[in-house]
C-alpha positions in Angstrom: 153.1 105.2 85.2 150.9 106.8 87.3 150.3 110.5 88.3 151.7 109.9 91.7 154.7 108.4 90.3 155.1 111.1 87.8 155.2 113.7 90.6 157.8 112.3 92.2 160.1 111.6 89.4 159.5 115.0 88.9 160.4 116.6 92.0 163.9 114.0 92.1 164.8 116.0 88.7 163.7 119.2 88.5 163.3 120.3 92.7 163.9 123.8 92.1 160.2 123.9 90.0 158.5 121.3 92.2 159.3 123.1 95.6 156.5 125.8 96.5 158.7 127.5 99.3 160.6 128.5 96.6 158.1 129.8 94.3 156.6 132.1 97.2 158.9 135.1 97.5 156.8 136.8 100.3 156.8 133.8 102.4 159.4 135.1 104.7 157.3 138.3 105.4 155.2 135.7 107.5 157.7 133.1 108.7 158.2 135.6 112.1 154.9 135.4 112.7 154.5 131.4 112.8 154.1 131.2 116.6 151.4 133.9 117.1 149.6 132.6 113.9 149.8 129.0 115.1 148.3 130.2 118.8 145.2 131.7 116.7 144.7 129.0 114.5 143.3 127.1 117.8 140.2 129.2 117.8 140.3 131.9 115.0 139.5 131.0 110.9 142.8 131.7 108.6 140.6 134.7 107.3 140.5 136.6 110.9 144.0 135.8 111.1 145.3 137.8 108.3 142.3 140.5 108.8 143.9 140.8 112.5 147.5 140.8 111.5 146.7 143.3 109.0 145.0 146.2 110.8 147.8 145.1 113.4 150.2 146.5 110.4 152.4 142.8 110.8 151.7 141.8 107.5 150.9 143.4 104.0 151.1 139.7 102.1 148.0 139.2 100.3 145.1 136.9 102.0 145.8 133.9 99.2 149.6 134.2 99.9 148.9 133.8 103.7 146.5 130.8 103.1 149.2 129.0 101.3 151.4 129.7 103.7 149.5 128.2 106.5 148.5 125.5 104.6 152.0 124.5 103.8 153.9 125.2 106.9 150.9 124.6 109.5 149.4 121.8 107.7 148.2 119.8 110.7 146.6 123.4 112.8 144.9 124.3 109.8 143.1 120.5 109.4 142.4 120.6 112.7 140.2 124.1 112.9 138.5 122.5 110.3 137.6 118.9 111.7 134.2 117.7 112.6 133.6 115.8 115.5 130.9 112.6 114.3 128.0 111.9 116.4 127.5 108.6 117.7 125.3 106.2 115.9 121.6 107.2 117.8 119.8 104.2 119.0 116.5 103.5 117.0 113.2 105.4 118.0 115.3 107.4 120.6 115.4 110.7 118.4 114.0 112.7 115.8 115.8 115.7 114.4 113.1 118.7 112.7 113.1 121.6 110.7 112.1 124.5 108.3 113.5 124.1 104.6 112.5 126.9 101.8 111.3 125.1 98.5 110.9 127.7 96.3 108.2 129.6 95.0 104.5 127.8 93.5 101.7 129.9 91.9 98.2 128.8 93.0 96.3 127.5 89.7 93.2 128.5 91.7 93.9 132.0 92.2 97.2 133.0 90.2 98.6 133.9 93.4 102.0 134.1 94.2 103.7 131.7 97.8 106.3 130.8 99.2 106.8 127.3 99.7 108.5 125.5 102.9 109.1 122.0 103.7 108.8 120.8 107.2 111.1 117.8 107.8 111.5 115.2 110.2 114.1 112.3 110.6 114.5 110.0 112.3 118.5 109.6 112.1 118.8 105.9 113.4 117.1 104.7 109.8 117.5 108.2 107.8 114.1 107.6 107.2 112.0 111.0 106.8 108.8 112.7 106.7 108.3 115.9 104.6 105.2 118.1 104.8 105.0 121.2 102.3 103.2 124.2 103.8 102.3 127.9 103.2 103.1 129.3 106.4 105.1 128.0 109.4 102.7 129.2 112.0 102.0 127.3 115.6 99.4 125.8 114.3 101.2 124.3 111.2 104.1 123.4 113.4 101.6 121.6 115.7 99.6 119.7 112.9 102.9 118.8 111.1 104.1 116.7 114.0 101.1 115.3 114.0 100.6 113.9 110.5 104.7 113.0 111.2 104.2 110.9 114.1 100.6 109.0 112.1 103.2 108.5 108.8 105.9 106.9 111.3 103.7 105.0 113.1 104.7 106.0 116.3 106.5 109.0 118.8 110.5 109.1 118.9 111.3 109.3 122.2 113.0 112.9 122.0 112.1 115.7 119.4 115.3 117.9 118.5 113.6 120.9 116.7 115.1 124.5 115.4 115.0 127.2 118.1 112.4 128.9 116.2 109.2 130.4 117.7 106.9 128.2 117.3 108.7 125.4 119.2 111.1 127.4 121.5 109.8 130.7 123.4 113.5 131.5 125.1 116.5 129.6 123.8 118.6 128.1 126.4 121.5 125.4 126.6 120.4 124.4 129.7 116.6 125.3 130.7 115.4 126.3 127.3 111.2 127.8 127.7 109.1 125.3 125.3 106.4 127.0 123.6 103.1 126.6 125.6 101.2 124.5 122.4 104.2 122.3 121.7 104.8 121.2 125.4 101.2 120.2 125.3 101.8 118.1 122.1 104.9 116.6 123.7 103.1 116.1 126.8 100.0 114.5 125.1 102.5 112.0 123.1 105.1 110.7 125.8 108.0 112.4 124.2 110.3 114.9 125.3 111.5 118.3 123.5 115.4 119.0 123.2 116.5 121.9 121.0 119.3 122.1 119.5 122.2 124.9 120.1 120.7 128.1 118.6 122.7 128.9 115.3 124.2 125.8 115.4 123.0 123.4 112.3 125.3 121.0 113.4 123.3 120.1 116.7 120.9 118.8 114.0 122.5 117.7 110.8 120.8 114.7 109.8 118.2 117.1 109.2 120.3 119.8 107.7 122.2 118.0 105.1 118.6 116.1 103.5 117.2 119.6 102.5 118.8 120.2 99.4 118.2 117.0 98.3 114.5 117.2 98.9 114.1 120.7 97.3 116.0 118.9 94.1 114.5 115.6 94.3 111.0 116.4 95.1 109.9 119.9 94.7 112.7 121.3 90.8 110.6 121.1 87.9 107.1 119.7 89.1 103.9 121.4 89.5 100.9 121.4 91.9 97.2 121.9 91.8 96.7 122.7 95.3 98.1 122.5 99.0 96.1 119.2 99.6 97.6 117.6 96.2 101.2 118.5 97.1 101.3 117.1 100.7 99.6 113.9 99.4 102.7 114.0 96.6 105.1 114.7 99.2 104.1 111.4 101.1 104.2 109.5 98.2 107.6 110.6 97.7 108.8 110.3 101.3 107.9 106.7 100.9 108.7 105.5 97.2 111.1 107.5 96.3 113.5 108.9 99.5 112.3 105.9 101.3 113.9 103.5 98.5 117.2 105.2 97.7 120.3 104.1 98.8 121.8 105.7 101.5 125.5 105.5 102.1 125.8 106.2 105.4 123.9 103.0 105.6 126.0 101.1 103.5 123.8 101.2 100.5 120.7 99.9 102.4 117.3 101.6 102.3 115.9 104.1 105.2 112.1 102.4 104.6 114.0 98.9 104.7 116.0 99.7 107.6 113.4 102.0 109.8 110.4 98.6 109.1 113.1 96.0 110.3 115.0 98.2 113.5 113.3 101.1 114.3 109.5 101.0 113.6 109.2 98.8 116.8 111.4 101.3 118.7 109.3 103.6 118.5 106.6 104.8 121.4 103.1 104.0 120.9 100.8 106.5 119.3 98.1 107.7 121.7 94.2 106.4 121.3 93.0 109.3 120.1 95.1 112.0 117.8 95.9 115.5 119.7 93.7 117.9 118.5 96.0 121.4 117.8 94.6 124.3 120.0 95.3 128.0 119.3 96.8 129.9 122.2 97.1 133.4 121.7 98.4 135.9 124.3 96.7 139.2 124.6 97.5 142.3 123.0 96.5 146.2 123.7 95.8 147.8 120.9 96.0 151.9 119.7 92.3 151.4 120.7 93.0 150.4 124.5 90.6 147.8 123.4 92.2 143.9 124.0 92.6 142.1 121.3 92.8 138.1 121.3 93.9 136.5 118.7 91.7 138.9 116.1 88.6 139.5 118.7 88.2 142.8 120.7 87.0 142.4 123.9 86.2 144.6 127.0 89.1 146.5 128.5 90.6 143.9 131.1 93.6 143.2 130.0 94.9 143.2 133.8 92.7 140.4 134.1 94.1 138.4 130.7 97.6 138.8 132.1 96.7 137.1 135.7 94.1 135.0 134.2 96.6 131.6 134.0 98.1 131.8 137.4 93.8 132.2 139.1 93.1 129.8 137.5 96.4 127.5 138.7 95.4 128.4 142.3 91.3 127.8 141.3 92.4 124.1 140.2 94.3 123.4 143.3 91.3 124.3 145.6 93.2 128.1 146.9 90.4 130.1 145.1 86.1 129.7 145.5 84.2 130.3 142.5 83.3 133.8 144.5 86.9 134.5 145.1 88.0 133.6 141.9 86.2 136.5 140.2 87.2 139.1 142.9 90.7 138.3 142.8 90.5 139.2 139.1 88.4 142.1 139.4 91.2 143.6 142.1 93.6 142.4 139.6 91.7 144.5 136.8 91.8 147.5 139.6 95.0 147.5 140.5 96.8 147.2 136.5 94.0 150.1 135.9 95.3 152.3 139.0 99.2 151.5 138.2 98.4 153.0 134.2 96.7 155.9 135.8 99.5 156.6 138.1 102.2 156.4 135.8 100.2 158.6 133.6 99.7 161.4 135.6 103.8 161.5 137.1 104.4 161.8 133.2 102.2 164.6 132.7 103.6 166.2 136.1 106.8 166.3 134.4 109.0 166.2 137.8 112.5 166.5 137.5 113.4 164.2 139.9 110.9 161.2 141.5 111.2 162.2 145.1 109.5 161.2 147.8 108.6 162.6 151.5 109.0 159.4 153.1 113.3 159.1 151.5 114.2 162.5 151.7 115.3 162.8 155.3 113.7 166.4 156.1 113.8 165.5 160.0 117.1 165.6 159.7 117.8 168.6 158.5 117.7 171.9 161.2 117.0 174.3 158.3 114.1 172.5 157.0 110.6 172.8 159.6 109.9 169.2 160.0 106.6 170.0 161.4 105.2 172.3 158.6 106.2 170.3 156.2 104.5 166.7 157.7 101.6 169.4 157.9 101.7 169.8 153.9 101.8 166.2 153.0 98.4 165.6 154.7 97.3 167.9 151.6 94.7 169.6 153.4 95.5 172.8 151.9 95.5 171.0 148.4 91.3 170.0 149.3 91.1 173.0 150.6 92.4 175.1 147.6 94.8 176.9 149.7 98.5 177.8 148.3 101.8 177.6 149.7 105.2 179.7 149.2 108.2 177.7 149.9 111.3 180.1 150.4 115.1 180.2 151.6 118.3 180.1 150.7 119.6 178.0 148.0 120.7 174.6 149.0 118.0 173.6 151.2 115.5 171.6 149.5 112.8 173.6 148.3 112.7 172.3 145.0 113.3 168.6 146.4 110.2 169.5 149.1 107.6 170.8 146.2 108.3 168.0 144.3 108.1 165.4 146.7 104.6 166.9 147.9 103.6 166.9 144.2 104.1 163.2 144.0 102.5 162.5 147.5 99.1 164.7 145.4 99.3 162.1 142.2 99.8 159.3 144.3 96.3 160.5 146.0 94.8 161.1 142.4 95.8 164.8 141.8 96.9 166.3 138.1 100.1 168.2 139.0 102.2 170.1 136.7 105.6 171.1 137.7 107.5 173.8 135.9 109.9 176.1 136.1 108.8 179.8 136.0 111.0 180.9 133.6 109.8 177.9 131.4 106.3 178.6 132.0 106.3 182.8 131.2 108.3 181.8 128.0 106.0 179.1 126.7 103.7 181.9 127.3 105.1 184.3 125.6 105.8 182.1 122.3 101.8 181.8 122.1 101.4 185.2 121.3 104.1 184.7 118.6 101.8 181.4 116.9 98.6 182.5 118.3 98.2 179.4 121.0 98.5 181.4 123.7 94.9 180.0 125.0 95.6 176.8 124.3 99.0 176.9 126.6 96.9 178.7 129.4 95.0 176.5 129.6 97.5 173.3 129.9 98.7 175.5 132.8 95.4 176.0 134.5 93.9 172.6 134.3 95.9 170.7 136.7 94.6 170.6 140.6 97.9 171.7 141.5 100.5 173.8 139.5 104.5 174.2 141.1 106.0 177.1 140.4 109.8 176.1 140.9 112.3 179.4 141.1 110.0 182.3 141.3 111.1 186.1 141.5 115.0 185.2 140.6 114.9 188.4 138.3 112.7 190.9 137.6 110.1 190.5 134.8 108.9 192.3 131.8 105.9 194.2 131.5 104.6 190.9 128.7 105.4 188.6 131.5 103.6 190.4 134.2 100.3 190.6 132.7 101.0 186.7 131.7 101.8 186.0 135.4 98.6 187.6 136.5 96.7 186.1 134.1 97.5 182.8 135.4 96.9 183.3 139.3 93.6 184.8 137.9 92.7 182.0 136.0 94.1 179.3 138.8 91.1 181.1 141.1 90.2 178.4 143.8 93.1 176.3 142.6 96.2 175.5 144.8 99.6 176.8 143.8 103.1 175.6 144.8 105.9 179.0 144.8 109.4 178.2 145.7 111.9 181.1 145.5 115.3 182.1 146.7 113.6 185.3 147.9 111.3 186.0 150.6 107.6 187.4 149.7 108.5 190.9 151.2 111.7 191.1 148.7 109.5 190.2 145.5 107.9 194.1 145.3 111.0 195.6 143.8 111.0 193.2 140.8 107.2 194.9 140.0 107.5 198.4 141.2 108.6 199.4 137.6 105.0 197.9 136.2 101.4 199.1 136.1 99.4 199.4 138.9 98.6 195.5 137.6 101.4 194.2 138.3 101.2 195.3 142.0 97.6 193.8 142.2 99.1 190.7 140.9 101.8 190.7 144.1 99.3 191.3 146.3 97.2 188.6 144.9 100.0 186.5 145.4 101.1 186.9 149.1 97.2 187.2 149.8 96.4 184.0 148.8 100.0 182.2 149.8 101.0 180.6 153.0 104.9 180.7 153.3 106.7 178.0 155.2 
């Protein structure tokens, strides 16, 4: 008898041992749960199931007594999240499937260095013929010269190329317009084939590529060794050929992939081109700590503006848009314009602004508190050339700060180092120098700029420390514009020094000497 017929004579005499239902005592913690875990099993693994149910707190059945459950009672939901739809058979020469496999590691007899090994793979799924390429590193270059040598072992180009969404083949991923890398479209170009990635993270978009890899990393690379590179390419050909060429595969009903791919596919295949592509190196430029431009590992002069503009002069060179003359001042004002933007961007983060405001958005006109006509007179920055300063005061709420700051920007826009700062800030930053003994060294950072804004001056009235630091910097900013804004009028700021030294009132007259209010 049989073990079939065993099992059944055993469940006709002894049912109460051969039912499971009845050996599962938990089961009926679950059963109230069928529908909603029946739902999920359309899209969701048995293991998110139970994780979800869990934290839900609808179940505390162990996840091995929930897998038996659902693999008793939803027998046909839990095949079903587990089928695999088959690809149609793929006509001959129409495709080639490609990839990255890691071999293992290989110690250079050479050197007695130490590399990791990986196999680059093509095949060609029609005949399950393949082509395997060892290599050190899976660089553009490599990627590039392994198609190569693929396409000169074949014979010929498949008609479509379904690679890995890795760099070297893919820039940007995408199901639908996925960005080729620059080198390989030119390959592809070169050859009469076409470039089709499969899904990213999805193996399956490639699997007659997928599934082979173990089988060359036992078949071909366990327990051999290597003298060089160049020796185990030439071995890996050899064994493409003799030995995975010669085996019987079952998906081809015990036939041969070398048999099969010289009597179907070899004459399927596109033409190779009258001379072999030659691999070129493309290599985008970088800017390094240096500001110096780097391509690939040469410095160059400082025109990176130009690298980045350089392909699209030269598109509109080649269609007859651009002279030769042109041509090279188009890239010069390219080179002008990336060196003004850096500049710019530069000084508005040294300014420190709170805000990016600008005259021409703020909608002074249309404010009656605000003089309209003063302050269009201000953002000609005449007074700025002229190293005249201005006090900006009023109550609060009308834009003073908004105003300083906006005439700052208009001053970097036209080349001017600003620093804008709140008073209180500055005296304090002034006051911890004397503490670490870099009082200089923050004067100075104060002083340098063309034009320094003083946002909320006089609010309270200041120390006898801060006053002599106050008149220190209007001494030092001699000749050099200053922006005030205060709550308080000019005639209202004596009070807050009439407690100082004599110094202090020099420094307030200093002030509303050299200050035009508006």
């Amino acid at each position: 008898m049989s073990e079939t017929d065993w099992a059944k004579l055993l469940k006709r005499w002894f049912p109460e041992l051969a039912g499971r239902k009845l050996n599962q005592v938990r089961w009926a913690e679950i059963e109230p749960h069928r529908d909603y875990a029946k739902e999920l099993l359309k899209t969701t693994t048995v293991t998110t199931i139970h994780q979800r149910m869990w934290y839900e707190g609808k179940l505390k059945v162990s996840l091995s007594t929930f897998r038996c459950w659902v693999h008793e009672n939803l027998p046909d939901e839990a095949a079903r999240s587990k089928a695999t739809v088959l690809r149609e058979d793929v006509e001959p020469g129409s495709e080639a499937q490609i990839d990255y496999g890691f071999l293992g590691q290989w110690i250079n007899p050479a050197g007695g260095k130490r590399h990791r090994i990986w196999a680059f793979a093509m095949v060609l799924p029609a005949s399950r013929h393949m082509f395997v390429r060892p290599v050190l590193h899976m660089g553009q270059h490599a990627w590039t010269l392994a198609h190569v040598e693929a396409f000169r072992f074949f014979g010929g180009v498949p008609r479509r190329l379904v690679p890995d969404n890795l760099k070297t083949g893919v820039d940007k991923p995408d199901l639908y317009d996925p960005q080729i890398n620059k080198s390989y479209a030119e390959l592809a170009s070169y050859c009469g084939t076409s470039v089709d990635p499969a899904r990213a993270s999805k193996p399956k978009g490639k699997p007659r590529v997928e599934r082979p890899m173990p089988y060359v990393r036992d078949s071909f690379w366990s327990g051999r060794t290597f003298t060089s590179l160049e020796h185990m390419q030439a071995e890996a050909l050899l064994w493409a050929r003799n030995v995975a060429g010669q085996r019987q595969c079952r998906p081809l009903d015990g036939a041969k992939p070398l048999s099969v791919f010289e009597a179907v596919e070899a004459e399927a295949l596109l033409p190779l081109p009258p001379e072999p592509f030659v691999p070129v190196r493309w290599s985008t430029a970088m800017v390094g700590p240096d500001i110096h431009v780097k391509v690939g590992s040469l410095k160059t002069l400082r025109l990176s503006g130009m690298l980045e503009t350089l392909d699209a002069r030269l598109t509109q060179a080649q269609k007859g848009e651009l002279g030769h003359l042109d041509f090279l001042q188009v890239l010069c004002q390219d080179e002008i314009s990336r060196r003004e933007t850096v500049a710019l961007e530069r000084r508005l983060r040294k300014a420190k602004f709170e805000q990016q405001a600008a005259l021409e958005g703020s909608g002074f006109h249309a404010s009656p508190k605000l003089p309209a006509a003063q302050i269009r007179d201000l953002a000609a920055l005449r007074r700025l050339h002229s190293g005249d300063s201005v006090i900006l005061f009023g109550p609060v709420g009308v834009g003073k700060t908004h105003v300083a700051q906006a005439l700052g920007h208009q001053a970097v826009r036209q080349g001017a180092n600003v620093r804008f700062t709140k008073t209180s800030r500055a005296l304090a930053e002034l006051a911890g120098g004397h503490a670490d003994r870099t009082w200089d060294k923050r004067m100075r950072e104060l002083v340098r700029p063309d034009l320094l804004i003083l946002d909320d001056f006089a609010m309270r009235q200041l120390t006898a420390p801060q006053a002599d630091d106050l008149y220190e910097l209007v001494s030092e900013r001699q000749g050099r514009p200053l922006t005030i804004t205060s709550n308080r009028a000019p005639s209202d700021w004596y009070p807050l020094f009439r407690t100082l030294s004599l110094r202090s009132g020099h420094l307030f007259v200093s002030l509303c000497g050299e200050c035009q209010g508006s």
